[in-house]
N, CA, C and O atoms as a GROMACS GRO file, in nm:
protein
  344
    1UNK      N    1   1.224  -3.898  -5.612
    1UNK     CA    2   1.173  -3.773  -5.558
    1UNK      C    3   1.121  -3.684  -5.671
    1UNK      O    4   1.162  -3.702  -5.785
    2UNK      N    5   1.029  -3.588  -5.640
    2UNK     CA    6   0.934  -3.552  -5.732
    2UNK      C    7   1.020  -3.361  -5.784
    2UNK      O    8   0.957  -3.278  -5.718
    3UNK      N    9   1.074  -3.325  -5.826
    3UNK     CA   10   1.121  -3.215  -5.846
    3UNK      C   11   1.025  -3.105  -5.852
    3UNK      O   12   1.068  -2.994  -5.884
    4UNK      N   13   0.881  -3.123  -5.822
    4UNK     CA   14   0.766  -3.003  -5.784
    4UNK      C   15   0.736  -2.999  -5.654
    4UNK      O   16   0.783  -3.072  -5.566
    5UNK      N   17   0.669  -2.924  -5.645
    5UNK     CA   18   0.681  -2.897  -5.490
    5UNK      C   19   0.568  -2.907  -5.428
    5UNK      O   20   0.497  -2.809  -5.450
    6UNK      N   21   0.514  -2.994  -5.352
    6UNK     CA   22   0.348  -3.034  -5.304
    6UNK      C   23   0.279  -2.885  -5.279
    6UNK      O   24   0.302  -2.843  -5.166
    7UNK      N   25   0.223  -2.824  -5.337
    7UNK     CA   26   0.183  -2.680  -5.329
    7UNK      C   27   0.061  -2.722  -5.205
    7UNK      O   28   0.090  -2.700  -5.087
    8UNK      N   29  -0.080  -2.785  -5.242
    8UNK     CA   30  -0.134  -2.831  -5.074
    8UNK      C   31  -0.051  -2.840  -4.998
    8UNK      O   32  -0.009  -2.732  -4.957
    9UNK      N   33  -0.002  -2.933  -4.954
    9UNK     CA   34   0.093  -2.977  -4.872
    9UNK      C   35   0.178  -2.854  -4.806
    9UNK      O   36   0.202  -2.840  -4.686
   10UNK      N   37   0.211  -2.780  -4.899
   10UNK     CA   38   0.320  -2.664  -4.860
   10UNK      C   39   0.253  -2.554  -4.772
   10UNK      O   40   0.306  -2.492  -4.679
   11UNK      N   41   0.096  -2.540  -4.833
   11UNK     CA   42  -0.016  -2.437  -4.782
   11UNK      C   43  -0.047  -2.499  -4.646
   11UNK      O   44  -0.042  -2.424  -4.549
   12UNK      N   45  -0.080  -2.628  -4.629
   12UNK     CA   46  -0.107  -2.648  -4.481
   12UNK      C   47   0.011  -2.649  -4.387
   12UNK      O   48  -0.009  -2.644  -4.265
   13UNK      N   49   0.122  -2.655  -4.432
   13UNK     CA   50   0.262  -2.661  -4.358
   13UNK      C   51   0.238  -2.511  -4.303
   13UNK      O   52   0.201  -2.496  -4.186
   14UNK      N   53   0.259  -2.397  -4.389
   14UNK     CA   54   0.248  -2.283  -4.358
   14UNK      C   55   0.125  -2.212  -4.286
   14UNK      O   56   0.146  -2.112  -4.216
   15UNK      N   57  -0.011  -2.264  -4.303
   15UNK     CA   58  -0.095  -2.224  -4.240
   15UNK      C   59  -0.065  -2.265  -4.111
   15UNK      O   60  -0.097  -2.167  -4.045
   16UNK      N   61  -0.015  -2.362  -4.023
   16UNK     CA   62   0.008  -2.426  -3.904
   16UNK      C   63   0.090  -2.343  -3.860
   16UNK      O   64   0.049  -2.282  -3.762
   17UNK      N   65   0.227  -2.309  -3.909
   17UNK     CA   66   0.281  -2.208  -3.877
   17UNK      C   67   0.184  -2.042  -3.862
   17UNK      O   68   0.151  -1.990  -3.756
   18UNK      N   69   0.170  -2.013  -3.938
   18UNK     CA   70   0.115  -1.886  -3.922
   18UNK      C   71   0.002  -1.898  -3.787
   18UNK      O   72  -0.044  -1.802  -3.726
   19UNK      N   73  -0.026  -2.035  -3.762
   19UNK     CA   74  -0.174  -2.027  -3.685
   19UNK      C   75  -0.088  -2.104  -3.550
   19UNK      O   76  -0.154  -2.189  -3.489
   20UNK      N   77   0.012  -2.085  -3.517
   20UNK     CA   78   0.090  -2.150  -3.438
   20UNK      C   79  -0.017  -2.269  -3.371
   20UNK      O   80  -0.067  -2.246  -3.261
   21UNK      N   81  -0.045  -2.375  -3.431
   21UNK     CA   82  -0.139  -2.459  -3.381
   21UNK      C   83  -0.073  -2.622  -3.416
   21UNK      O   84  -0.012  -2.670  -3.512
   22UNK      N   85  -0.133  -2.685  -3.253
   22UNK     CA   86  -0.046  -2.850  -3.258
   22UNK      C   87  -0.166  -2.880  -3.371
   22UNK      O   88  -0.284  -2.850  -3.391
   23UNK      N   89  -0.067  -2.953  -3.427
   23UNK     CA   90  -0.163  -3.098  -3.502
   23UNK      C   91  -0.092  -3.190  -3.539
   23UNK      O   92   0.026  -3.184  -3.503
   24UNK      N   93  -0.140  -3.315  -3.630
   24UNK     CA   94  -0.097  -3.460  -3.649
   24UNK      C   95   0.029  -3.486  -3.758
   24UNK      O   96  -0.003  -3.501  -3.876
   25UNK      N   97   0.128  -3.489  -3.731
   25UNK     CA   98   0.275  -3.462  -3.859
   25UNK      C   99   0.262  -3.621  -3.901
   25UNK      O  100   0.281  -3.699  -3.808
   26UNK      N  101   0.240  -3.667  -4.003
   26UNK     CA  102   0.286  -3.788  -4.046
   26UNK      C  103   0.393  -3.800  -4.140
   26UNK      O  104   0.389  -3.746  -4.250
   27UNK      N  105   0.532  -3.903  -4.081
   27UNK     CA  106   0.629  -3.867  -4.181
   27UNK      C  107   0.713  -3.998  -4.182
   27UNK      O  108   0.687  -4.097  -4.113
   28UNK      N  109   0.844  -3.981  -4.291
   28UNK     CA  110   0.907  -4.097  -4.294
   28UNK      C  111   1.033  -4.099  -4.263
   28UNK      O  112   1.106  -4.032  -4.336
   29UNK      N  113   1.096  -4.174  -4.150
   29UNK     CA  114   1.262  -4.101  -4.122
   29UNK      C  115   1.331  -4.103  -4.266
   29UNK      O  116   1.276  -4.110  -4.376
   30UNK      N  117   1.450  -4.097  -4.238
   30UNK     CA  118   1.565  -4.124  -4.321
   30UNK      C  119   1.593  -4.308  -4.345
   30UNK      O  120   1.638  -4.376  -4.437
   31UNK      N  121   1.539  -4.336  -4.210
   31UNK     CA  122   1.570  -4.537  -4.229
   31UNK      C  123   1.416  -4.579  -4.289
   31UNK      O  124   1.407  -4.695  -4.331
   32UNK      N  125   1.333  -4.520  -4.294
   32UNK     CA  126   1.188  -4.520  -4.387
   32UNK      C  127   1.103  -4.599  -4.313
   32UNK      O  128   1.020  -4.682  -4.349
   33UNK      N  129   1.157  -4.540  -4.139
   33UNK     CA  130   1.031  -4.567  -4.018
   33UNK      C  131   0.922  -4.479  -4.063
   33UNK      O  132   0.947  -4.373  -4.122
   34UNK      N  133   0.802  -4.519  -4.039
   34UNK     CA  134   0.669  -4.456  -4.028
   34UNK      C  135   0.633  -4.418  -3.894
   34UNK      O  136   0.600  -4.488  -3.799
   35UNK      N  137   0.648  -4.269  -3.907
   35UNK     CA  138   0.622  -4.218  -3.739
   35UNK      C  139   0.498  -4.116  -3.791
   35UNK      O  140   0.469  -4.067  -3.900
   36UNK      N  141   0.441  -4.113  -3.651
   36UNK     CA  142   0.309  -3.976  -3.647
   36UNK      C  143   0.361  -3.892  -3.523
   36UNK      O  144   0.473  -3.909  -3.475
   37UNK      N  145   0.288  -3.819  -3.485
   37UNK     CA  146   0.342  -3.644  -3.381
   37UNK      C  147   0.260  -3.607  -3.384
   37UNK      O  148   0.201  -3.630  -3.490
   38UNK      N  149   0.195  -3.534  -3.294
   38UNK     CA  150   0.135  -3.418  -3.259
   38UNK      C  151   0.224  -3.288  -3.196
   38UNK      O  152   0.261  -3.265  -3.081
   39UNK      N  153   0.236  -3.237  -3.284
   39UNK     CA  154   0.302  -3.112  -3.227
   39UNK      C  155   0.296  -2.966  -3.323
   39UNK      O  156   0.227  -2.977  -3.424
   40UNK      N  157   0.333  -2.891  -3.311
   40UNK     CA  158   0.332  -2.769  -3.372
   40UNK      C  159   0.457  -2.686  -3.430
   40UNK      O  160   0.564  -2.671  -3.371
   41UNK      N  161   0.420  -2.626  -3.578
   41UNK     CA  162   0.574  -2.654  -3.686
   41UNK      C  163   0.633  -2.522  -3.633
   41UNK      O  164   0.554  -2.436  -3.671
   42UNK      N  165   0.732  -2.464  -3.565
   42UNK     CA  166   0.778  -2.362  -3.547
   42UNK      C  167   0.825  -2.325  -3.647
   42UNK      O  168   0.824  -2.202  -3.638
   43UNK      N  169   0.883  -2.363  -3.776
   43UNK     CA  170   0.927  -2.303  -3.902
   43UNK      C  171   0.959  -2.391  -3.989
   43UNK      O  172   0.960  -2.512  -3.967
   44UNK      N  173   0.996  -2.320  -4.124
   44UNK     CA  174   0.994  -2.392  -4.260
   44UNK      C  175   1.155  -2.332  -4.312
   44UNK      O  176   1.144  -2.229  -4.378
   45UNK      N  177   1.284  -2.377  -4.293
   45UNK     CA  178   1.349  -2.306  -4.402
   45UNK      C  179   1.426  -2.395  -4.469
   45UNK      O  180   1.401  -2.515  -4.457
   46UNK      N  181   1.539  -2.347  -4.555
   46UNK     CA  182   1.575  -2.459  -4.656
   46UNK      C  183   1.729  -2.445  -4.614
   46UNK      O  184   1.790  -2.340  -4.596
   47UNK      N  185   1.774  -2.566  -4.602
   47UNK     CA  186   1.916  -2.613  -4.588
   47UNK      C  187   1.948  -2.712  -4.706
   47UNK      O  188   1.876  -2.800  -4.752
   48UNK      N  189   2.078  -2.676  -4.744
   48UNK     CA  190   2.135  -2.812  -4.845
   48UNK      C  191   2.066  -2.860  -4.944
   48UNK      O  192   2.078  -2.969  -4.999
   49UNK      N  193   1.936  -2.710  -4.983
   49UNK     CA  194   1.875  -2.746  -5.128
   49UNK      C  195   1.766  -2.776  -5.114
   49UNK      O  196   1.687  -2.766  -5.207
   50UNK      N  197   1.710  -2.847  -4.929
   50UNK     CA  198   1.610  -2.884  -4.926
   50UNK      C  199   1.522  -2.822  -4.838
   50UNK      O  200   1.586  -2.787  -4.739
   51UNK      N  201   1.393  -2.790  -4.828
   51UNK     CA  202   1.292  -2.763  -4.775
   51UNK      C  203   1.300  -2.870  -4.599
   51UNK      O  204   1.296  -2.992  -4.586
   52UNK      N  205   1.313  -2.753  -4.480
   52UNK     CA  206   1.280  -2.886  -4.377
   52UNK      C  207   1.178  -2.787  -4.299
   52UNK      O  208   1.140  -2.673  -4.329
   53UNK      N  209   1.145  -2.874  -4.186
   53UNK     CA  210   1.041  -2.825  -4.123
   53UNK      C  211   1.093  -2.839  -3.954
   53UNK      O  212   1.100  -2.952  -3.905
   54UNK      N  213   1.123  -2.734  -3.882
   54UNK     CA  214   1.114  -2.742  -3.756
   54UNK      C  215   1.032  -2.744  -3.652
   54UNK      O  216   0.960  -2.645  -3.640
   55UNK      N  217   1.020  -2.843  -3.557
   55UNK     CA  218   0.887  -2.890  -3.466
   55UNK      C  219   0.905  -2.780  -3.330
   55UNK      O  220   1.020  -2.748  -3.301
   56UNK      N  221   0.823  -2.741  -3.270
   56UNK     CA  222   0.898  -2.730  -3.166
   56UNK      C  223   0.956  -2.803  -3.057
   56UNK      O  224   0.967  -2.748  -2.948
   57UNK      N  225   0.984  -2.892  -3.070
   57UNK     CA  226   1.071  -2.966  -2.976
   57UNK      C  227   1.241  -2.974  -3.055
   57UNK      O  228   1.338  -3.035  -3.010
   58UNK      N  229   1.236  -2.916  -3.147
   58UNK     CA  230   1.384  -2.893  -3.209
   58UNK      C  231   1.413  -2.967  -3.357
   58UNK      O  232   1.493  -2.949  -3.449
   59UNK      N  233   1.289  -3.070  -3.323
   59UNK     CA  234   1.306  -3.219  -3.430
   59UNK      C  235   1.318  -3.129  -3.594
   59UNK      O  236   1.275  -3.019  -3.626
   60UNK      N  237   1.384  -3.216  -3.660
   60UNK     CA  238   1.360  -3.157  -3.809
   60UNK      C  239   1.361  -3.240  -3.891
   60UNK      O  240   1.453  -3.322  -3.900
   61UNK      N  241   1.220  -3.235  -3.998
   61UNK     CA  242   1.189  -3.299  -4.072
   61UNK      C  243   1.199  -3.243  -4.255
   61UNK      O  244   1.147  -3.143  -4.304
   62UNK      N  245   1.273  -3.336  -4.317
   62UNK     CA  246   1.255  -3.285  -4.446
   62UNK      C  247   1.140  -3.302  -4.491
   62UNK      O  248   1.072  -3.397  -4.450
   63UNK      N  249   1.084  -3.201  -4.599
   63UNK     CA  250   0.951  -3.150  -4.670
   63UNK      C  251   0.888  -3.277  -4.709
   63UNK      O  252   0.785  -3.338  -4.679
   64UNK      N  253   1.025  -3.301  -4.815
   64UNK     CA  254   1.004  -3.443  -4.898
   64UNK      C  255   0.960  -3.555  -4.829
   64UNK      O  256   0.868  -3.605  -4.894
   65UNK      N  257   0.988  -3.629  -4.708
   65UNK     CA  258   0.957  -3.703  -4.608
   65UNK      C  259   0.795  -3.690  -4.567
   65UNK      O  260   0.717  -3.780  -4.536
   66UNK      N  261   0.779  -3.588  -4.574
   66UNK     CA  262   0.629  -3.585  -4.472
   66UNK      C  263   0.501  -3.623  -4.575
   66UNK      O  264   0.471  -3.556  -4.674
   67UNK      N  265   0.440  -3.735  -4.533
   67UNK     CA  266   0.349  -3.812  -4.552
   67UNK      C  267   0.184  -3.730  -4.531
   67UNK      O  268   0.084  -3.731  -4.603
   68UNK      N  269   0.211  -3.664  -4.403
   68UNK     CA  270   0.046  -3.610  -4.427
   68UNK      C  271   0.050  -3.503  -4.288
   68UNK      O  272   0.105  -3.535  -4.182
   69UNK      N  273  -0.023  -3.363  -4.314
   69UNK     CA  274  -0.006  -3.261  -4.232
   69UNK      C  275  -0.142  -3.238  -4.176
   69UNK      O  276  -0.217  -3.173  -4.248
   70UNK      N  277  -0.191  -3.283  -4.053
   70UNK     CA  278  -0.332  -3.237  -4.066
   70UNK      C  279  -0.395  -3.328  -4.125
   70UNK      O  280  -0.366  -3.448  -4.118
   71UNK      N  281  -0.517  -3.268  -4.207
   71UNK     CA  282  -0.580  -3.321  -4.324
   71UNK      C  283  -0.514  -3.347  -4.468
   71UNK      O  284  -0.581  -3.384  -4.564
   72UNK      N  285  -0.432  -3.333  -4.470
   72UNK     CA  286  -0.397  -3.300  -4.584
   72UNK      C  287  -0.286  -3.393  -4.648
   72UNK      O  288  -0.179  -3.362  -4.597
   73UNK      N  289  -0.272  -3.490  -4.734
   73UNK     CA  290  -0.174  -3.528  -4.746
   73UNK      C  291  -0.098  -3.523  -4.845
   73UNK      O  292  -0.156  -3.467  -4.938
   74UNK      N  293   0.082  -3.580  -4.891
   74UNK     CA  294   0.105  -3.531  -4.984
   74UNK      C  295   0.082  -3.601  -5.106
   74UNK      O  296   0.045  -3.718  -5.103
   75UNK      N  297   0.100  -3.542  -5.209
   75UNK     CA  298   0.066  -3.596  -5.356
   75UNK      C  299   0.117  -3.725  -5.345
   75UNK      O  300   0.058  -3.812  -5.409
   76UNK      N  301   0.211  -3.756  -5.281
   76UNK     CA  302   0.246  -3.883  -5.338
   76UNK      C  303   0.173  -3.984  -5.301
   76UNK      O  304   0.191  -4.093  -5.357
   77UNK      N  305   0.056  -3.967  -5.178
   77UNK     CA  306  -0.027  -4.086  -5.137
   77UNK      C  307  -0.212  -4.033  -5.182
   77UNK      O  308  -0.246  -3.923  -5.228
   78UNK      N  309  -0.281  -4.121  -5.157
   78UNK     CA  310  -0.417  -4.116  -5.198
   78UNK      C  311  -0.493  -4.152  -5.090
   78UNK      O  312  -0.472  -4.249  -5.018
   79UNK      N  313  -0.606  -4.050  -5.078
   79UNK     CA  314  -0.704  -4.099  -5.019
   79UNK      C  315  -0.742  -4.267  -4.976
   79UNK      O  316  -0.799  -4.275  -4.868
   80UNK      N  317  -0.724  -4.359  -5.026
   80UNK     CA  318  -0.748  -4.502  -5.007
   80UNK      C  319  -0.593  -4.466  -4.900
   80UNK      O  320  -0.628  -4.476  -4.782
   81UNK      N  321  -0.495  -4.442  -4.906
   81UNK     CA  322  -0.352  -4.484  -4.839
   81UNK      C  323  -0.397  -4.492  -4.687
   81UNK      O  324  -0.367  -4.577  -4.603
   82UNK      N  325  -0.484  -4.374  -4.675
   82UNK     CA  326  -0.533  -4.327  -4.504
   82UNK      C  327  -0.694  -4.422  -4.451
   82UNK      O  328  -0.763  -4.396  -4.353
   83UNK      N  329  -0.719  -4.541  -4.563
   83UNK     CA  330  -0.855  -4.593  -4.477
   83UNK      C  331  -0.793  -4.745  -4.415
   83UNK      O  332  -0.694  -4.798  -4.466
   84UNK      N  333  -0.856  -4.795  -4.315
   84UNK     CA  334  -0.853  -4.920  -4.276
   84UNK      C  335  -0.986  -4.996  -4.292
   84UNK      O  336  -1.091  -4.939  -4.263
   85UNK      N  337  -0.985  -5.130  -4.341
   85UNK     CA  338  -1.085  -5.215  -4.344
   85UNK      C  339  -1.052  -5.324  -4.249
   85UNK      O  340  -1.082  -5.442  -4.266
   86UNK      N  341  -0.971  -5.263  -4.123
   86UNK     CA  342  -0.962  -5.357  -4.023
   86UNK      C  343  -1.124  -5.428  -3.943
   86UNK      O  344  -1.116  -5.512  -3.853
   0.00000   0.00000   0.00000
């Protein structure tokens, strides 16, 4: 885990919030399933050191976990991660 803090990543988290608007959550559980969502982030606060994100349906996702918000994804993946040459 990266001890900086995806500053993109963090800006589109919060813009969604502020703009209370659904969009596409891509993330990774805790067992390191690959899930996607459409839904909308009702809030951002920090428990147990860590940054999570509440959906509105109750779900909560840690910061660190989430793969791509929107457009936007986090540092840890690249543009090539999101194309298919299916």
């Amino acid at each position: 885990m990266a001890n900086t803090m995806d500053e993109p990543l963090m800006q589109a988290v919060e813009e969604a919030v502020s703009k209370r608007k659904f969009l596409k959550i891509q993330y990774r559980t805790d067992l390191n399933e690959y899930l996607s969502v459409t839904s909308m982030i009702k809030k951002v606060e920090e428990k147990d050191g860590a940054q999570y994100l509440e959906l509105v349906n109750g779900e909560e996702i840690r910061f660190d976990n989430l793969v791509k918000v929107g457009d936007v994804a986090s540092d840890e993946y690249n543009s090539r991660d999101f194309t298919c040459d299916c």
